[in-house]
C-alpha positions in Angstrom: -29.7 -16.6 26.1 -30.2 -19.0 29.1 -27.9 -17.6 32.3 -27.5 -19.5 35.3 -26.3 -17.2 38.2 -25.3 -19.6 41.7 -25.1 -17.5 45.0 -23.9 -19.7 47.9 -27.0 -18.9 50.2 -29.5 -16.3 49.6 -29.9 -14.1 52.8 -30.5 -10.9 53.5 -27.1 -9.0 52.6 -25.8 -7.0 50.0 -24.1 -9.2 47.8 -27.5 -11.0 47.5 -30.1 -8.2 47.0 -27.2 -7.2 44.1 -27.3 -11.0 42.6 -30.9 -10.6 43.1 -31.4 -7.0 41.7 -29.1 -8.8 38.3 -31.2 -11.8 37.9 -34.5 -9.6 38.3 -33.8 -7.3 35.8 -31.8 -10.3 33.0 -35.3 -11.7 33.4 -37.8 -9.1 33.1 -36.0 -6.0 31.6 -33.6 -7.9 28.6 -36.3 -11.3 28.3 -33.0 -13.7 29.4 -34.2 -17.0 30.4 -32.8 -17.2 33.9 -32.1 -19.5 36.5 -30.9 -18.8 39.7 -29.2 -22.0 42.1 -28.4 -21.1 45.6 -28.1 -22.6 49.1 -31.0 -22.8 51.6 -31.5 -19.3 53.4 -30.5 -20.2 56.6 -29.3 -17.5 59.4 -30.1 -14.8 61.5 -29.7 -12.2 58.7 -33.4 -13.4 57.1 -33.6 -15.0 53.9 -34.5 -13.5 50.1 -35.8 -17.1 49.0 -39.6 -15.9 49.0 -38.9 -12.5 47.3 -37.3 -14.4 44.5 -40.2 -17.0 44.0 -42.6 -14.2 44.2 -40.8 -12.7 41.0 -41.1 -15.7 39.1 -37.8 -16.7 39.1 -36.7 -20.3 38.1 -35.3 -21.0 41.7 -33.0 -24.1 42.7 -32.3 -25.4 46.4 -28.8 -27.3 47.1 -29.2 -28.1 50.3 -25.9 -29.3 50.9 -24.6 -25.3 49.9 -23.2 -23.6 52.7 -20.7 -20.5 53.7 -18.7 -22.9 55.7 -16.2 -25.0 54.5 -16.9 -28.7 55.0 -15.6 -31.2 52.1 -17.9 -33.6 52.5 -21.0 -30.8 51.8 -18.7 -29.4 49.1 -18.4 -32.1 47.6 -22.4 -32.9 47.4 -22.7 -29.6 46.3 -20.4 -30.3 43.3 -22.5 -32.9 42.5 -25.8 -31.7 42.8 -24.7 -28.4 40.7 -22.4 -30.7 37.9 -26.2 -32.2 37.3 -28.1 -29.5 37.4 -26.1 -27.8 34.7 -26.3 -30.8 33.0 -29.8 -30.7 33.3 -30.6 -27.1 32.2 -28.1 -26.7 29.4 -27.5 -22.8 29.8 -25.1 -20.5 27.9 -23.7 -19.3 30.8 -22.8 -19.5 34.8 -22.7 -16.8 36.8 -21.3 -17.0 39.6 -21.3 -15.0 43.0 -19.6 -15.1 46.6 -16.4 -17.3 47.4 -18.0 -20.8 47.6 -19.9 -20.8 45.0 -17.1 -19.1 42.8 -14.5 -22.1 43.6 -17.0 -24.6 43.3 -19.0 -23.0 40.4 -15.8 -22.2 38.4 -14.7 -25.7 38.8 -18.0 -27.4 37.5 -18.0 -24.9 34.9 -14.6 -26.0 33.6 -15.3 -29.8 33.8 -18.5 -29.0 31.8 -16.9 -26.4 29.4 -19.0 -23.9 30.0 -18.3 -19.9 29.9 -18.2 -18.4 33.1 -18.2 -14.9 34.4 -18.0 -14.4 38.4 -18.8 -11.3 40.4 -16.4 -10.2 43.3 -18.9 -9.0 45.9 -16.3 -9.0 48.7 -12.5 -10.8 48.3 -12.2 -14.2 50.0 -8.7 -13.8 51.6 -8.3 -10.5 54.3 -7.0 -9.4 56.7 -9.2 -11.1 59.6 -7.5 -14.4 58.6 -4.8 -16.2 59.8 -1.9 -16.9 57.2 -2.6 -20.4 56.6 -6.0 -19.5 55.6 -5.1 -16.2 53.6 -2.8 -18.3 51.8 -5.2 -21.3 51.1 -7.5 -18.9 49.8 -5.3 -17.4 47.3 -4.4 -20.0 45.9 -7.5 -21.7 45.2 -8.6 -18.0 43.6 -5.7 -17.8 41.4 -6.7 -21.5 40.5 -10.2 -20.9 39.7 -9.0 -17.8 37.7 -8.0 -19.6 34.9 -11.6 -21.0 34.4 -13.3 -17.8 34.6 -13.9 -15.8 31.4 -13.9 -12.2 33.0 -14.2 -10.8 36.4 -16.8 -8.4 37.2 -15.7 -6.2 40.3 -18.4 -4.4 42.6 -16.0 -1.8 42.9 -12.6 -0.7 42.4 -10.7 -1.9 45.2 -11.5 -5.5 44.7 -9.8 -5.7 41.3 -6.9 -3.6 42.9 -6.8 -6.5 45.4 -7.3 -9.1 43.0 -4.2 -7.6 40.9 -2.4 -6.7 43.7 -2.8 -10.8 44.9 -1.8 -12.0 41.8 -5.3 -13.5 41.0 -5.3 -12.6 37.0 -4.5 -9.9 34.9 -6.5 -6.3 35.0 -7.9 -6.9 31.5 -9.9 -10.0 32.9 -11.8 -7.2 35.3 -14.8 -4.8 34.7 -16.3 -2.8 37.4 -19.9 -2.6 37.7 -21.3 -0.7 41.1 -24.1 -2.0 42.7 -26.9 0.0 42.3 -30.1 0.2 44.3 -33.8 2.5 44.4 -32.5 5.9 45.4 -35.7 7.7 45.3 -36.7 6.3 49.4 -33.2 7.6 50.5 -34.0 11.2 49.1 -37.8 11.2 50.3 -38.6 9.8 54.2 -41.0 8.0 53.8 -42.5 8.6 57.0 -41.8 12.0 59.1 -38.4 11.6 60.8 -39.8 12.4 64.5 -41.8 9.9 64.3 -39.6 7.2 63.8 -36.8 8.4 66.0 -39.9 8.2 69.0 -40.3 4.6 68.3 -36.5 3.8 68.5 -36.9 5.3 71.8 -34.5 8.6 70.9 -35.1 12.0 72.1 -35.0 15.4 69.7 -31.5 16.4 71.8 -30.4 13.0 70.1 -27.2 12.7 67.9 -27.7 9.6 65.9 -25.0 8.1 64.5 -25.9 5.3 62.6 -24.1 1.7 60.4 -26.2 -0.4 58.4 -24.5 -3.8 58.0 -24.9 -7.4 59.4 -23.2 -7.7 63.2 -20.8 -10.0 61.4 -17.0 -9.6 61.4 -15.0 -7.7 58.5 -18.2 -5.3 59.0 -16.6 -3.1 61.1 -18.8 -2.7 64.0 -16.3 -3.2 66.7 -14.3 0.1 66.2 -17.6 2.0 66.9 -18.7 -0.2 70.0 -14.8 0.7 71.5 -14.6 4.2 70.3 -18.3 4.9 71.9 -17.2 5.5 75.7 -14.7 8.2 74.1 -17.3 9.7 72.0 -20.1 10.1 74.6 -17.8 11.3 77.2 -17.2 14.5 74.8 -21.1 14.3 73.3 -23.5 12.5 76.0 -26.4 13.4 73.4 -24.2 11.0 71.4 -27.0 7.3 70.3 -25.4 4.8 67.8 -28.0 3.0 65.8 -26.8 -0.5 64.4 -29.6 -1.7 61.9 -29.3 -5.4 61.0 -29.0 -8.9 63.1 -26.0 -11.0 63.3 -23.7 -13.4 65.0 -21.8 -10.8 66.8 -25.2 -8.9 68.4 -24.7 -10.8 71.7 -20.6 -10.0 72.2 -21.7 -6.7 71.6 -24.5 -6.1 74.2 -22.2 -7.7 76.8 -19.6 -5.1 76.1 -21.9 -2.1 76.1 -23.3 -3.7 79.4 -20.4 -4.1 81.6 -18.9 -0.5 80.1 -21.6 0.9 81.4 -23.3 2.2 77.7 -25.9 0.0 76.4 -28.4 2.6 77.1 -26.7 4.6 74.3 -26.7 2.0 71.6 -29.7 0.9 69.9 -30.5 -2.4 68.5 -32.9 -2.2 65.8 -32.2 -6.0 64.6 -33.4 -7.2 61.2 -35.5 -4.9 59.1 -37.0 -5.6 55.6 -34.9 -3.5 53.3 -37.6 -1.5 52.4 -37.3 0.0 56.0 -34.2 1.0 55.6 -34.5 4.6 54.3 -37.0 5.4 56.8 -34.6 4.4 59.8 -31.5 6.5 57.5 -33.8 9.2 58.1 -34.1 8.9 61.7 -30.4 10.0 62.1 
């Protein structure tokens, strides 16, 4: 079976190591022939582009693919994916993230071709403004009719799919994203000695978010809850691990309330640093 999974942009982020972790194991694990089309890696948040050639992958570049909307891009980007799939011929598309599901589902259709997209995160929310929320419903409930089943990476999104009106609950299957626990459960380094190069002291209550500095992620409710919480606990040290668009409003806030010295940065970290700096809290 030849699958063709399409991810908007592959960066460093969870819905991407879980497309990533899928195509990985379709290839080497259950001998699929894979291919997987994305968008060039661009932002802060690093790019996964050389961990998937280094795994052999059958990697595509459309440059024109990016997060935001712009019809002229979109529009290339149907294009270019119409004649790729052309070009390849597989049994299947796969798609992932909200771009590439409108757009993938619709070249999918044109080319009648089964299709099967993952829900990594919903496209309409609360951060929007009606107009948007609205937009965005619509073109799901559109590109619902093209898709074969739904695969939800948890619960909630099919609830909120449902709820929405995007398509039936028998069109949706859960399947959790999974990930290496063994590094969580074992520090890979002693704990001390990390928490001495981020600069925190054994008195030290860590508490910690891993997550881009990206709206939705939920980073501002700490930053304004943090005078509060270190006015009861002045041991109190927030951790934010991960780089973003947002990383620049927040150190201005923290500066002028007086708390920067209790928050630290530790930016973009390969994921395989991760558990060590869970371990530090």
């Amino acid at each position: 079976m030849h699958v063709v999974h399409y991810i908007t942009r592959l960066i460093v982020g969870g819905a991407q190591e879980n497309t990533l972790l899928t195509v990985e194991d379709q290839h080497h694990l259950f001998g699929d022939r894979v291919t997987l089309i994305t968008g060039p890696g661009l932002g802060p948040e690093g790019s996964l582009e050389e961990r998937a050639r280094r795994g052999g992958l059958d990697l595509r570049i459309i440059d024109s693919s990016r997060r935001a909307i712009h019809p002229w891009q979109d529009w290339r980007t149907y294009r270019e994916l119409q004649r790729l799939l052309r070009e390849i011929k597989p049994d299947l598309l796969h798609t992932h993230s909200s771009k590439a599901g409108i757009i993938g589902r619709a070249v999918a259709a044109q080319l009648r071709l089964p299709c099967v997209h993952t829900i990594h995160g919903a496209s309409f929310h609360y951060g929007q403004n009606w107009l948007a929320h609205r937009l965005y419903q619509s073109l799901e409930r559109r590109a619902a009719k093209r898709t074969d089943k739904f695969i939800s990476v948890c619960d909630a999104m099919t609830e909120q799919y449902v709820a929405a009106g995007i398509a039936p609950r028998d069109k949706f299957v859960t399947v959790y994203s999974g990930f290496d626990v063994e590094p969580f459960l074992t520090p890979p380094r002693p704990p001390q000695e990390i928490r001495r190069e981020l600069g925190l002291l054994p008195e030290h209550i860590v508490v910690g978010k891993v997550a881009r500095l990206f709206p939705l992620k939920g980073h501002e409710f700490i930053v304004r809850a943090a005078k509060a919480v270190v006015e009861r606990c002045p041991h109190v040290r927030f951790l934010f691990i991960g780089d973003g668009v947002l990383r620049p409003q927040f150190e201005a806030e923290l500066q002028a309330a007086g708390l920067r010295g209790c928050f630290v940065f530790a930016g973009l970290v390969p994921p395989s640093q991760v558990p060590e700096l869970i371990h530090a809290m």
